[in-house]
N, CA and C of each residue as an Amber inpcrd file, in Angstrom:
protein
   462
 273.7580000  36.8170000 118.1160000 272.3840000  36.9460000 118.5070000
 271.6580000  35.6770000 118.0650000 271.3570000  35.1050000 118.8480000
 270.0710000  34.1550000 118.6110000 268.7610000  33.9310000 117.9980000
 268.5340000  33.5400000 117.3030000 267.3210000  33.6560000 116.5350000
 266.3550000  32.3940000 117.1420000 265.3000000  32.8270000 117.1390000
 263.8870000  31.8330000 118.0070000 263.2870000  31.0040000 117.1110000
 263.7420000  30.8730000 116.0040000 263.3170000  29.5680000 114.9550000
 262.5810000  28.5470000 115.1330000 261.2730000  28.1520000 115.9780000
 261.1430000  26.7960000 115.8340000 260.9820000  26.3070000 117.5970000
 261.2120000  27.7640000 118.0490000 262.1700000  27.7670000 119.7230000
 260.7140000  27.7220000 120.5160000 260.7420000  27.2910000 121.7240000
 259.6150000  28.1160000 122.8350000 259.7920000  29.1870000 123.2310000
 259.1370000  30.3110000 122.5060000 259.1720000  31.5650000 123.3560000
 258.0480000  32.7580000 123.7250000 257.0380000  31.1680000 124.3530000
 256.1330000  32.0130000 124.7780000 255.8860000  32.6810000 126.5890000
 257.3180000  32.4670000 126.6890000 257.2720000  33.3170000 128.1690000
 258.9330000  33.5780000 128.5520000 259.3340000  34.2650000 129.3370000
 260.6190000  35.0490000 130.2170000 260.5820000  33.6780000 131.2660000
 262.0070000  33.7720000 131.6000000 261.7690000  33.1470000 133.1570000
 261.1220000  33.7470000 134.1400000 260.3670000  34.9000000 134.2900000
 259.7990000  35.1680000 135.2900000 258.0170000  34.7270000 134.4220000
 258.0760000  34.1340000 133.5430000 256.2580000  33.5640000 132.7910000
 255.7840000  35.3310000 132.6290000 256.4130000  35.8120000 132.0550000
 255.8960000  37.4310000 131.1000000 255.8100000  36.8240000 129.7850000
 255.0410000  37.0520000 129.3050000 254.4620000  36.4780000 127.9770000
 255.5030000  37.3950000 126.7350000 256.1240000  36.6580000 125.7140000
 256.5560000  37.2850000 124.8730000 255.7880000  38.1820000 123.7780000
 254.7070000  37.5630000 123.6380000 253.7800000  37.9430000 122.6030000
 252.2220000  38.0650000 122.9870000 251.2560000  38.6410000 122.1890000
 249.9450000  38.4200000 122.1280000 249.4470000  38.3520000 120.9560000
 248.1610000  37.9020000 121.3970000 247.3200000  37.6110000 120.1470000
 246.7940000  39.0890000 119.3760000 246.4750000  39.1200000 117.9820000
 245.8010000  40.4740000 117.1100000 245.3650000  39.9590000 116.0470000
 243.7360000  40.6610000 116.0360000 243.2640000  39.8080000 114.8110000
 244.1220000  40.7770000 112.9600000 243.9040000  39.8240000 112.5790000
 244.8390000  40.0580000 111.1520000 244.1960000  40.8620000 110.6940000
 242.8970000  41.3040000 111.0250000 242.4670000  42.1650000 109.6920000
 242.3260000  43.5370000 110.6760000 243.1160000  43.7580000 111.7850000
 243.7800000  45.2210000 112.3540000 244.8980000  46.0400000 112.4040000
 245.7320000  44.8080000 111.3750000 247.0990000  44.9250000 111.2610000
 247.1990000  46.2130000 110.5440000 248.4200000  46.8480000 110.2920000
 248.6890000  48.0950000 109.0820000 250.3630000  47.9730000 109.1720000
 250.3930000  48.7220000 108.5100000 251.8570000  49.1440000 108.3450000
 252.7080000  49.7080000 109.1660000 253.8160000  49.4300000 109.7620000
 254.3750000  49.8130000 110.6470000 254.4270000  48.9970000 112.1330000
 253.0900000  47.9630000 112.1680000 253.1050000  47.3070000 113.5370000
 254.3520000  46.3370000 113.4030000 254.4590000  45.8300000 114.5120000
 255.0660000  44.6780000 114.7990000 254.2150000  43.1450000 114.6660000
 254.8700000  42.2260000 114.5130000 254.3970000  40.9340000 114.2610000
 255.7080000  39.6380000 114.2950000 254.8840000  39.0180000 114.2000000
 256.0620000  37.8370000 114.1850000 255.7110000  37.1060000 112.6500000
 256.5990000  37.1160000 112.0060000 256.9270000  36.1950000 110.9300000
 257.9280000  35.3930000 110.8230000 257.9160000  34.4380000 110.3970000
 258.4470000  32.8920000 110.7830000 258.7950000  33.2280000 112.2240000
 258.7260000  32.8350000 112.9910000 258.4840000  33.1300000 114.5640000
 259.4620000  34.3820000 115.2080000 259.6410000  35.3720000 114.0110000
 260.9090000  36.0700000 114.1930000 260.0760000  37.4460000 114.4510000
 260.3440000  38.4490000 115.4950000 259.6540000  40.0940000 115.4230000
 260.3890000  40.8350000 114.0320000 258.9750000  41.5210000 113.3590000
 259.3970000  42.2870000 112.3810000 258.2870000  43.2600000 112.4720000
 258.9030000  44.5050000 111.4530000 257.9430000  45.2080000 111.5170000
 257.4010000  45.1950000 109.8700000 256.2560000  45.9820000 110.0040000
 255.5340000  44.9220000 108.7540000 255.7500000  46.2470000 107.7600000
 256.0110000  46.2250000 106.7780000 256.7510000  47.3690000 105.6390000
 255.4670000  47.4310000 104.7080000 254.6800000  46.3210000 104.3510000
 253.6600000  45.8500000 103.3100000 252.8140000  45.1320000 103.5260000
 251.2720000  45.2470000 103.7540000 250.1870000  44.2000000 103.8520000
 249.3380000  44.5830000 103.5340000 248.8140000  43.3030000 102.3110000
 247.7960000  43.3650000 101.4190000 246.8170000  42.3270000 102.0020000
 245.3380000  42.2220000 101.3740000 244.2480000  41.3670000 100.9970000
 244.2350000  40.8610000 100.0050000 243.3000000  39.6390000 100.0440000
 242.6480000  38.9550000  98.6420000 241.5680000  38.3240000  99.7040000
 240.2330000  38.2720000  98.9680000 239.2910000  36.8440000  99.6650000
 239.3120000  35.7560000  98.6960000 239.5860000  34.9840000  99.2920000
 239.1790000  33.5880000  99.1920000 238.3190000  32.8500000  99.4210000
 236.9350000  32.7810000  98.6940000 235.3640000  32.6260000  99.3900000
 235.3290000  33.3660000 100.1530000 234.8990000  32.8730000 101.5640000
 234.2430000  33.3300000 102.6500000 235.4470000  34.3360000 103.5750000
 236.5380000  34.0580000 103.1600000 237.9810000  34.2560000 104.4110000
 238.7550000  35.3110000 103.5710000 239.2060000  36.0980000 104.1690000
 240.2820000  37.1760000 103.4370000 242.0420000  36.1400000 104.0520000
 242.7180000  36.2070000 102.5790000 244.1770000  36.1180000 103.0670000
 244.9940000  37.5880000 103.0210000 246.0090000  37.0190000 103.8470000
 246.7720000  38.4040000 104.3090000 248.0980000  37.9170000 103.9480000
 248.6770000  39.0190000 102.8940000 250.5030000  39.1070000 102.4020000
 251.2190000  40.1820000 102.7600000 252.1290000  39.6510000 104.0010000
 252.3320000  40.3740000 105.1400000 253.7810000  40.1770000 104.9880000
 254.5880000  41.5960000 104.3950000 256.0480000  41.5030000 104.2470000
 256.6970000  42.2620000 105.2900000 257.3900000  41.6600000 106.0150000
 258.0590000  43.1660000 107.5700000 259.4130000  42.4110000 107.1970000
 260.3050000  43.5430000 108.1000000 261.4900000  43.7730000 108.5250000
 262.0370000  43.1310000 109.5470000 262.6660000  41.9500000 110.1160000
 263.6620000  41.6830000 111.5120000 263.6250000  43.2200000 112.4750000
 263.0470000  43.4240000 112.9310000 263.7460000  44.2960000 114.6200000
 264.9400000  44.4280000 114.3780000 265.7860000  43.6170000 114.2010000
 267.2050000  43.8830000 114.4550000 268.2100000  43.5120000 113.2800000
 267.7010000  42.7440000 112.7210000 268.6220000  42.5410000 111.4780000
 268.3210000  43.2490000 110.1240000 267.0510000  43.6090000 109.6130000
 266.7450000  44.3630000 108.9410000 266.3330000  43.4110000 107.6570000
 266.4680000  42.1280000 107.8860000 266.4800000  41.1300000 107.0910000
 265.2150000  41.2300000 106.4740000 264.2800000  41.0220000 105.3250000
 262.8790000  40.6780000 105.2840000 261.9320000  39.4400000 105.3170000
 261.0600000  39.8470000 105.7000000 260.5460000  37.9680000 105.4870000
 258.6820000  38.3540000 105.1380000 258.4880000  37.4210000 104.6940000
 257.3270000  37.3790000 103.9030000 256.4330000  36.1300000 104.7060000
 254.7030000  36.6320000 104.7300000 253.8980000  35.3970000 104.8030000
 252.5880000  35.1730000 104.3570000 252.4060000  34.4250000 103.9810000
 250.2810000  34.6140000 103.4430000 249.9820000  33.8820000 104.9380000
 248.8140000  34.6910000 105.1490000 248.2090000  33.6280000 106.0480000
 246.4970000  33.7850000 105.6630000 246.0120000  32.5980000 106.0900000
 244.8220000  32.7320000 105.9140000 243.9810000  32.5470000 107.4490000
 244.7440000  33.0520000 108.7220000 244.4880000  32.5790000 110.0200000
 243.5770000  34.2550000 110.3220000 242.9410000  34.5260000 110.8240000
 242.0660000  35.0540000 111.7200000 242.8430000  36.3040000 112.5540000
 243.7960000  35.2560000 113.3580000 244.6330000  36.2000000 114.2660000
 246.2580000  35.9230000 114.0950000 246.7740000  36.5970000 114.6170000
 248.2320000  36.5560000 114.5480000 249.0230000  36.8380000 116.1060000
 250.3270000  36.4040000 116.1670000 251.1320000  36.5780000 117.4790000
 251.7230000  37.8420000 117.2250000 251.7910000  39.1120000 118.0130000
 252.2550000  39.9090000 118.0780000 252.9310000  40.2690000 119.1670000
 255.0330000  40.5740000 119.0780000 255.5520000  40.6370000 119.7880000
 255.2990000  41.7070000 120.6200000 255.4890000  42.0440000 121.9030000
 256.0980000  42.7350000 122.9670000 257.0650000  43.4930000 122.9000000
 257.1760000  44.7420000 122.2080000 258.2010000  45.6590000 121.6280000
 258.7130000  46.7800000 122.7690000 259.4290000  47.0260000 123.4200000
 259.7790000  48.0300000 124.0340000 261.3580000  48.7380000 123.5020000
 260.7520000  50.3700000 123.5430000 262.1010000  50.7890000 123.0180000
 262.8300000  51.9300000 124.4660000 263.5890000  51.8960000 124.8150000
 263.8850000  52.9870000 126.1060000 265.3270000  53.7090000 125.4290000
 265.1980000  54.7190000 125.5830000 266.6030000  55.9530000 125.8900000
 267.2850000  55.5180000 126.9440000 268.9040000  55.8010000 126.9250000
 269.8640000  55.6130000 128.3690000 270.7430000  56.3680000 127.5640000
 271.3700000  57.3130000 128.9820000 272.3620000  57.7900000 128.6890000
 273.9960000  56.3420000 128.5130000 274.8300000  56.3820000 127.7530000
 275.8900000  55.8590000 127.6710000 276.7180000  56.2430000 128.7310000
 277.1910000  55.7190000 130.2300000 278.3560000  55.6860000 130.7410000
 279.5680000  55.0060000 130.1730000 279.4460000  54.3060000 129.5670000
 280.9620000  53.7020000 129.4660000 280.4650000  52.1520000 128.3900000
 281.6100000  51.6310000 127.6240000 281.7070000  50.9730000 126.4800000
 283.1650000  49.8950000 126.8950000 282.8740000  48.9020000 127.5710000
 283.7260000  48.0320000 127.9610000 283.8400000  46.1090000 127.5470000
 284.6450000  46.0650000 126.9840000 284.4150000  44.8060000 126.5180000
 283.2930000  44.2450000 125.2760000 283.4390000  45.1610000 124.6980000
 282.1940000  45.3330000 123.6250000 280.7230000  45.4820000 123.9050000
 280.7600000  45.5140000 125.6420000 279.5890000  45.6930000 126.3460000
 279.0280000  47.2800000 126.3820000 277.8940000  47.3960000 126.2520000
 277.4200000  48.8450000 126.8370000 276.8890000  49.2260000 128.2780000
 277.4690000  50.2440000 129.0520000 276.9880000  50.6010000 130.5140000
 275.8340000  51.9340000 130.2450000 274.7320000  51.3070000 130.6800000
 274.0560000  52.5260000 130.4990000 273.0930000  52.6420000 131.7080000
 272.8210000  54.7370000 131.7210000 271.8430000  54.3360000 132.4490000
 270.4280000  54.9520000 132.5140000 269.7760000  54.3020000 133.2770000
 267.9330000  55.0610000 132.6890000 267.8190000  56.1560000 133.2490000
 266.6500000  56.7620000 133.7850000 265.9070000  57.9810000 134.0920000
 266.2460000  57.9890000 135.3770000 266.0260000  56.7790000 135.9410000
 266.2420000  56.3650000 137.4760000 267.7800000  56.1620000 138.0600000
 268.5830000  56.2410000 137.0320000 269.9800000  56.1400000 137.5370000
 270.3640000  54.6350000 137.8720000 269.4980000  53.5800000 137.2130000
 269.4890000  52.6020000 136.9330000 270.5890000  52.3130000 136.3550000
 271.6870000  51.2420000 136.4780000 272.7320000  50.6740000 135.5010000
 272.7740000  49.5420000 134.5750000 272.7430000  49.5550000 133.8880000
 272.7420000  48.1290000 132.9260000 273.8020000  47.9860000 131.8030000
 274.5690000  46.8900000 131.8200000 275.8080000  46.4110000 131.1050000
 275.6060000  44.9060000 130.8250000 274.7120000  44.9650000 130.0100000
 274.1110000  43.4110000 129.2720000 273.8770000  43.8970000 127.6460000
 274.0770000  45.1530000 127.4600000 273.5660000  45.4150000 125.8870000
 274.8640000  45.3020000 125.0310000 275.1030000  44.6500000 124.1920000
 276.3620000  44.4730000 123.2580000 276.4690000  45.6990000 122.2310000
 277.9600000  46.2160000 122.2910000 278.0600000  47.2680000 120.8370000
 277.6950000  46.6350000 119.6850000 276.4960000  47.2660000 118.6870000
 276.1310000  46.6750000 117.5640000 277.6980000  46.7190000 116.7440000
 277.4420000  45.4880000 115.8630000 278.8130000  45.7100000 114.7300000
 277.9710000  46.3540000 113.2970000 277.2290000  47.4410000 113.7290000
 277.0210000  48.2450000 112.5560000 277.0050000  49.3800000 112.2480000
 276.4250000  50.0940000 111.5610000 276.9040000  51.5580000 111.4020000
 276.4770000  51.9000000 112.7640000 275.2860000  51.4150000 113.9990000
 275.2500000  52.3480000 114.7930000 276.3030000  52.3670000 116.1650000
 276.5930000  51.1430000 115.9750000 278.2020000  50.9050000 116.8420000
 279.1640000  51.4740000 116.4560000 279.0780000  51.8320000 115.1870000
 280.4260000  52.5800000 114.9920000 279.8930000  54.0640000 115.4360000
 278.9820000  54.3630000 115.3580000 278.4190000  55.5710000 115.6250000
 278.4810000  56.1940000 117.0170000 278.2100000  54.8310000 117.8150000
 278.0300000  54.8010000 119.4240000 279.7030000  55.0770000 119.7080000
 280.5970000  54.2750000 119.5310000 282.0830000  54.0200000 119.3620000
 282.3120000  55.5320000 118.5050000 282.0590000  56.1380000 118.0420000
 283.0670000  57.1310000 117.9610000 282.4540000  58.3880000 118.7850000
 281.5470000  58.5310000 119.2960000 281.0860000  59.3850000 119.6680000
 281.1700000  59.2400000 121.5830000 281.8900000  58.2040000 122.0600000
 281.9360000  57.9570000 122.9990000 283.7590000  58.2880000 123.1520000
 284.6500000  57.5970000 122.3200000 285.6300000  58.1840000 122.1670000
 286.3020000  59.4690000 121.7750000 284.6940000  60.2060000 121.5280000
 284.8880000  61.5710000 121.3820000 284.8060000  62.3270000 122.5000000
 284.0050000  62.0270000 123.7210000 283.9680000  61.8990000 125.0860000
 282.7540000  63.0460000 125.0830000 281.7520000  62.4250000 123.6000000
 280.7320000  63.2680000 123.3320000 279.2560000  62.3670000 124.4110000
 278.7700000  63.1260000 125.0620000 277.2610000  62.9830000 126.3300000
 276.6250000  61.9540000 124.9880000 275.9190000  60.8340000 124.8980000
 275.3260000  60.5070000 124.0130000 273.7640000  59.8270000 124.5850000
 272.8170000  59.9390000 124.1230000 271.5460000  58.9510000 124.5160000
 271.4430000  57.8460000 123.5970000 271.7060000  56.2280000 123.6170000
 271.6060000  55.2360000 122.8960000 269.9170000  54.7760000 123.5630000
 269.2190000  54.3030000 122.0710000 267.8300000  53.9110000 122.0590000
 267.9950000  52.2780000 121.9730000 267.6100000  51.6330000 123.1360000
 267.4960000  50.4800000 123.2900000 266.1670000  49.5220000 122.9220000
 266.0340000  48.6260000 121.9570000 265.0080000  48.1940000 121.3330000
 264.7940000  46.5630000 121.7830000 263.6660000  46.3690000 122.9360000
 263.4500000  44.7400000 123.6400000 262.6670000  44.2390000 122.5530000
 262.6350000  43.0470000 122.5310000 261.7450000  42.3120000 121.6010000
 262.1380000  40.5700000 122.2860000 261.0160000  39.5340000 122.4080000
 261.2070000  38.4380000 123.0150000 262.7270000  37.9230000 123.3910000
 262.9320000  38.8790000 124.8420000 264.3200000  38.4750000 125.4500000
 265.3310000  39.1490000 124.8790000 265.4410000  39.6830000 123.6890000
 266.3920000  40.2710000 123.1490000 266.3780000  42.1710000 123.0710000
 268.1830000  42.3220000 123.5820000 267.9810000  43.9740000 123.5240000
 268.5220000  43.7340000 122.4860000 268.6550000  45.2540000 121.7580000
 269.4280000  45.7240000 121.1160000 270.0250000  47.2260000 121.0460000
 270.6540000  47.8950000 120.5130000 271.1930000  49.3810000 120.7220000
 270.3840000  49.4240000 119.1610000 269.7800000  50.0320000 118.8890000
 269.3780000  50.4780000 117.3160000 269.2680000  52.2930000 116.6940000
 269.6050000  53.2950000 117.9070000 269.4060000  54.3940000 117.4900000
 271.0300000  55.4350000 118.8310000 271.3640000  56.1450000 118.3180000
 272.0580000  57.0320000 119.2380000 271.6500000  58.4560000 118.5960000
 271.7880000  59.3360000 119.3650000 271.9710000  61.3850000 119.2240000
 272.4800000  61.7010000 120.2600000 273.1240000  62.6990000 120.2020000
 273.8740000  63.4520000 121.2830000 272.6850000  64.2910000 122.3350000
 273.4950000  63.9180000 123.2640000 272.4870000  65.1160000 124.3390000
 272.7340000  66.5470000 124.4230000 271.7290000  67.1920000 124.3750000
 271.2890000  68.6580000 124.0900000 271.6900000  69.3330000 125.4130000
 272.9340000  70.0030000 125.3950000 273.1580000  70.6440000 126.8910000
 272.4710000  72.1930000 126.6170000 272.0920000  72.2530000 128.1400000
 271.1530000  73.1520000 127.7930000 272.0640000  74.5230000 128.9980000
């Protein structure tokens, strides 16, 4: 997986904006944000003023790696990623690829088996030839698989 370090990624090839602007002092816990130009979600954010200006110590989580990262800022507003999370049922697990599909019967085989507990999770429960729904998590250009449960036959 690629990391946007330093990268241009303020648009898709079709010019869909990765991010928007949010002023800092609407932020809370739990949003999304970008720290060092990376989507996280924010675990911890405090105040202090500084004269006239409040700074903000803003600790989140990687989206996908779980990594943490930390920032003071003393800016006004902040870039906030473009988060989408969707359900698909799992058809099939080929080439370390995932086939899945949406509501619409849509197919997609661009999402990679995570190499973590939830790939192993996805991977045994598919070789169990158990119905599964994997939760797919977008963030600037990047999917990921980050959640699975079995489907509820009714």
């Amino acid at each position: 997986m690629a990391e946007l370090e330093g990268g241009d990624f303020s648009a898709d090839d079709t010019g869909v904006s990765y991010t928007f602007s949010k002023q800092c002092s609407s932020l809370r816990k739990n949003d999304f944000v970008l720290l060092k130009f990376l989507p996280c979600k924010i675990v911890e954010i405090s105040t202090t003023k500084s004269g006239e200006h409040d700074i903000f110590h803003i600790v989140g989580k990687h989206i996908f790696t779980n990594k943490e990262y930390k920032e003071i800022l003393g800016a006004s507003n902040i870039d906030v990623p473009h988060v989408k999370s969707l359900d698909y049922q799992l058809i099939e697990i080929k080439d370390n690829y995932l086939s899945l599909m949406d509501d619409s019967g849509e197919i997609r085989s661009d999402v990679r088996l995570p190499e973590d507990d939830i790939g192993y999770q996805i991977l045994t429960y598919y070789e169990s030839d158990r119905s599964v729904y994997v939760t797919v998590l977008s963030a600037m250009g990047e999917d990921q698989a980050v959640a699975v449960k079995p489907m509820s036959h009714a």
